[in-house]
C-alpha positions in Angstrom: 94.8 94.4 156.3 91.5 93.6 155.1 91.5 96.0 152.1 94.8 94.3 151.2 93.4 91.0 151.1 90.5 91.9 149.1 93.0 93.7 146.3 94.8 90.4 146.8 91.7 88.5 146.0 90.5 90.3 143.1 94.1 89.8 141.3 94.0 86.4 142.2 90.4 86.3 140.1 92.5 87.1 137.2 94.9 84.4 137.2 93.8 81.6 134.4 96.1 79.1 136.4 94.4 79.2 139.6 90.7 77.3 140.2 88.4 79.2 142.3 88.6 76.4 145.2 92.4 77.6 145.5 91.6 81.1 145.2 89.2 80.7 148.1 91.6 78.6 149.9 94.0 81.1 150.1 91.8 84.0 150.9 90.6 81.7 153.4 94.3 81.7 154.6 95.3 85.0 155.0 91.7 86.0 156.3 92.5 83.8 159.4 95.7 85.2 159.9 93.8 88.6 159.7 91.5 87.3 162.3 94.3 86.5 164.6 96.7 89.6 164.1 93.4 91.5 165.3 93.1 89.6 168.2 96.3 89.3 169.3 98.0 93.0 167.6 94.8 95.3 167.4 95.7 98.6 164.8 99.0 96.6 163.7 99.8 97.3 159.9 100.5 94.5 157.2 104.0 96.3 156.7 104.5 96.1 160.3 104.2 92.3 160.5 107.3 90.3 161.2 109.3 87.4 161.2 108.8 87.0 165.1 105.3 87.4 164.2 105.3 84.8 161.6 106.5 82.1 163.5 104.2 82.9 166.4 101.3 82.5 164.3 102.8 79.3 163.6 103.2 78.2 166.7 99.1 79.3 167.0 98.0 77.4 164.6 100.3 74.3 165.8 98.7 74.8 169.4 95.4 74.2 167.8 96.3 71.0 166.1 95.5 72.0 162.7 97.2 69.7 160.1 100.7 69.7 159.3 99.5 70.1 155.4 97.0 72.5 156.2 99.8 74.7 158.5 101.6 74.6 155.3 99.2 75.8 153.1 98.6 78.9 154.9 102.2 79.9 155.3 102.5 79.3 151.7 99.6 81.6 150.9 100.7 83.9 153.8 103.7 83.9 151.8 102.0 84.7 148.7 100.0 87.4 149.8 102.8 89.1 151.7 105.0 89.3 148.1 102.2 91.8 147.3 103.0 94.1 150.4 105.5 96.4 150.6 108.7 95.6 152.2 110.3 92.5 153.3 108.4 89.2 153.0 107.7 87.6 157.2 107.0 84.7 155.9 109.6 83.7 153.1 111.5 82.3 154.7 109.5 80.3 157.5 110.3 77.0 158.3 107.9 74.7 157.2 106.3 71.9 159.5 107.7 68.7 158.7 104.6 66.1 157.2 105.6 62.6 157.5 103.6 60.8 154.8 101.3 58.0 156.0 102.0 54.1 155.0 99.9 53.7 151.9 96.2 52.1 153.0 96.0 48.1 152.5 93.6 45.6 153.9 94.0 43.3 156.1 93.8 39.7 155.4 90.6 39.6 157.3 89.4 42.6 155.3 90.2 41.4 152.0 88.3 37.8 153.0 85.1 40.2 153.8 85.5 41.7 150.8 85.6 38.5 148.7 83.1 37.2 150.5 81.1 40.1 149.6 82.1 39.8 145.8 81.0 35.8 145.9 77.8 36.3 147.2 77.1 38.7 144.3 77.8 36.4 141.3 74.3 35.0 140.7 73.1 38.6 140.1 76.4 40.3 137.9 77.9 37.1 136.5 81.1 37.1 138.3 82.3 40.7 137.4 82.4 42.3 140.8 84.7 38.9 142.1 86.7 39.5 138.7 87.4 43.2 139.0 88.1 43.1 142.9 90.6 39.6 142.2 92.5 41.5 139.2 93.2 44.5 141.5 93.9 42.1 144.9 96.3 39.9 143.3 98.0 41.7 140.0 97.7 45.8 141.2 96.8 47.5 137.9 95.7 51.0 137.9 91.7 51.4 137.4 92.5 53.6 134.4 94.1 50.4 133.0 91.3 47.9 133.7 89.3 50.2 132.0 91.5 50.0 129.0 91.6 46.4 128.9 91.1 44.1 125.9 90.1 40.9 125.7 93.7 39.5 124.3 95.2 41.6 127.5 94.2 39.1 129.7 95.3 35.6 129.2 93.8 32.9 131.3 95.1 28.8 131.4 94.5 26.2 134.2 98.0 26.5 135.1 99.2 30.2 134.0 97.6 33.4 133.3 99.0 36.8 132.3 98.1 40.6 132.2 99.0 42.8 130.0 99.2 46.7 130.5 100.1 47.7 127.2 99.6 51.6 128.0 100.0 51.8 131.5 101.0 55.2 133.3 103.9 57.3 131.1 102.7 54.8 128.1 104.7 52.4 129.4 104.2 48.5 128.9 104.3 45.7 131.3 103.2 42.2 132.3 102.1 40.9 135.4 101.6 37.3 135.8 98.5 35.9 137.0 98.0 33.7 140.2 95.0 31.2 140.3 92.6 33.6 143.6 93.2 36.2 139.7 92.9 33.4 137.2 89.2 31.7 138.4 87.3 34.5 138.3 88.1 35.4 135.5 87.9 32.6 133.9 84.4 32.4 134.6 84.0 36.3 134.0 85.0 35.2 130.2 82.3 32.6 129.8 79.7 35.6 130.6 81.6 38.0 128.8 81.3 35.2 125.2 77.7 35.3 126.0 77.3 39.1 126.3 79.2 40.0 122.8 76.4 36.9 121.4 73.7 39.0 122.7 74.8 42.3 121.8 75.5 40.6 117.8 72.1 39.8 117.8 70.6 42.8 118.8 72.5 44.9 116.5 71.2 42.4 114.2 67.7 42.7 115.0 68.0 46.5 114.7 70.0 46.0 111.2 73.1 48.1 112.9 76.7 47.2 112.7 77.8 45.5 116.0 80.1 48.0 117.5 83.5 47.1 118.2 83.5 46.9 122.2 80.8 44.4 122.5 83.0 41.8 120.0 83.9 38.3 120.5 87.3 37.6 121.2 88.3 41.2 121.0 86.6 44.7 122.6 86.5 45.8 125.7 87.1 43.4 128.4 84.6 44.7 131.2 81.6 45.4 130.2 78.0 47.5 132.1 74.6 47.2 131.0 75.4 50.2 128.5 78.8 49.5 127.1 82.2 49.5 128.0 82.5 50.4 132.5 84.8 53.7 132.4 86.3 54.5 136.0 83.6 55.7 137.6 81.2 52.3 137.4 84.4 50.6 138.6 85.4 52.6 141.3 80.9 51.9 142.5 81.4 48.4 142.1 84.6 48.1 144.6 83.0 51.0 146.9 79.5 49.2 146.7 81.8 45.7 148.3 83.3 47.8 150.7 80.5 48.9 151.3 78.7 45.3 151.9 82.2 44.1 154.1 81.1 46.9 156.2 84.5 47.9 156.3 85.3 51.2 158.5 86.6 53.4 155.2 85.4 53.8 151.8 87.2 50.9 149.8 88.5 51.8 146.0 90.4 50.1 143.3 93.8 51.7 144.7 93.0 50.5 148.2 93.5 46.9 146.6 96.4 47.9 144.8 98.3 48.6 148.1 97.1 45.6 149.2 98.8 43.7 146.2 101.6 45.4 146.8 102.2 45.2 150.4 101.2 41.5 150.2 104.5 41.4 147.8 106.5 43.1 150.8 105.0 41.6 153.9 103.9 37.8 153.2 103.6 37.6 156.6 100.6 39.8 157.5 98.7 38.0 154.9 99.7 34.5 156.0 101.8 32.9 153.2 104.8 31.6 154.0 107.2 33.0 151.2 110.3 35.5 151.4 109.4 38.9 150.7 109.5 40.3 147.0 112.4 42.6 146.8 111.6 46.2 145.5 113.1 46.1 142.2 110.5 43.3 141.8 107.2 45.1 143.5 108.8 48.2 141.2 108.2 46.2 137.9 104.8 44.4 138.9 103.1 48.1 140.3 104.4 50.4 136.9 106.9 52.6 138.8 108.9 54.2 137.0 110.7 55.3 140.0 111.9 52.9 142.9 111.4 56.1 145.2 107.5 55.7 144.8 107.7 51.9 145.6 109.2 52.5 148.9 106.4 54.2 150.1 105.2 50.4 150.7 108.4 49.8 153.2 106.6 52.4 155.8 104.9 50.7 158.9 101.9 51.3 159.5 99.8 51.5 163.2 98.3 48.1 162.6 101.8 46.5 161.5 103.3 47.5 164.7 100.8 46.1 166.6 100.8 42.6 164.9 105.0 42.6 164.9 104.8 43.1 168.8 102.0 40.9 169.1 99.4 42.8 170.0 96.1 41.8 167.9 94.8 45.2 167.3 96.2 48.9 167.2 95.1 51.4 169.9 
């Protein structure tokens, strides 16, 4: 079975559709199943394999508490590599191990105060736009592709009312979200620096006899800005990792972390302690730029820590 697998391999190789990291996991696949057959069948023939054989190897991999996903993977590439063989597929028609998806991850309310915290104590030395970024995706849910896109007019920011505007969100699609005062401070003080930042970048264009380019303007550009120019997605998703990081919180925290967090907020007042009636779906659907209701319910699952705190137990096993 090995030569097979290597013939397999090196047509694999010449497959523009495939990256080498799913070349290798497959080979990687049906290398371990050749590992086991050889163990368990020694001298038994690739054409000799079958269906009882499939699902015991199954069963193997089950009994050594690989990963639903990863289980499925290698029957899939089993599966693959067996159209190659002569005769009929053992694997085609294997029934796959059912993978019940996770409840999307959200802070807690004690996480998210850690992390603000975190985002306070750091205003002296970046003028506000850690708190700014990590408010924006805590209380409105954008995408980090669209606070990168952001434009100064995109944001609108009063004493009593503030809106955001995603005006090419995910599928080009346009929405508002409005903006709730925790959103609408910090930002209004990210502005003031923001003003101040297009002054200075004026002036040293000026200085240097250039044309001031069009991010670093006053009120239009870019809306956050690095040391270099607009931040892309990357110096965003260091700034909310680096808080994370500071709230010493026990997983790597991202911009999409805080989006769940927005949005389960919507769905389950309760776990953040406001005393409101749940957004319905429809609603959440709007805010979050679904464009199908099927992806916001993904927010209705309970997770191990909600189960806890709805039988009263203060923390999860």
């Amino acid at each position: 079975m090995w030569n097979e697998i290597a013939a397999w391999q090196e047509k694999l190789a010449h497959r523009p559709d495939l990256s080498a990291k799913t070349i290798a996991l497959y080979t990687q696949d049906a290398r371990r199943f050749a590992t086991w057959l050889q163990n368990e069948h020694p001298g038994l023939k690739a054409t000799e394999i079958t269906p009882i054989d499939a699902k015991t190897y199954r069963d193997h991999l089950l009994a050594k508490r690989f990963a639903p996903t990863t289980i499925n993977r290698a029957l899939i590439s089993l599966m693959l590599f067996f159209d190659t063989i002569d005769g009929t597929n053992p694997f085609r028609h294997l029934t796959m191990i059912d993978v019940v998806e996770p409840a999307p991850v959200a802070l807690s309310k004690t996480e998210w105060d850690a992390v603000r915290r975190c985002a306070e104590q750091r205003v002296r030395r970046d003028h506000g736009l850690a708190l700014a970024l990590a408010t924006l995706f805590r209380y409105a849910g954008p995408r980090v592709s669209e606070v990168a896109a952001l434009q100064i007019p995109d944001v609108q920011v009063s004493a009593r009312r503030g809106l955001l505007i995603i005006r090419r969100g995910k599928g080009l699609k346009h929405r508002e979200v409005p903006l709730v005062q925790e959103a609408r401070e910090p930002l209004d003080a990210y502005f003031t620096h923001r003003e101040h930042l297009a002054e200075y970048w004026r002036e040293r264009a000026m200085e240097r006899r250039e044309a001031a380019t069009s991010w670093s303007t006053w009120l239009d550009g870019h809306l956050f800005l690095g040391q270099r120019g607009p931040l892309n997605e990357r110096g965003i998703r260091e700034i909310i990792a680096k808080l994370g990081q500071a709230a010493k919180l026990t997983a790597p925290l991202g911009p999409h972390d805080l989006r769940h967090t927005f949005a389960k907020s919507l769905l389950d007042p309760a776990a953040y302690g406001l005393d409101r009636q749940p957004l319905p779906l429809p609603a959440i659907q709007q805010l979050l730029g679904h464009a199908d209701i099927a992806t916001t319910t993904i927010y209705t699952r309970v997770s191990a820590d909600d189960l806890a705190r709805m039988m009263g137990i203060s923390e999860a096993p």
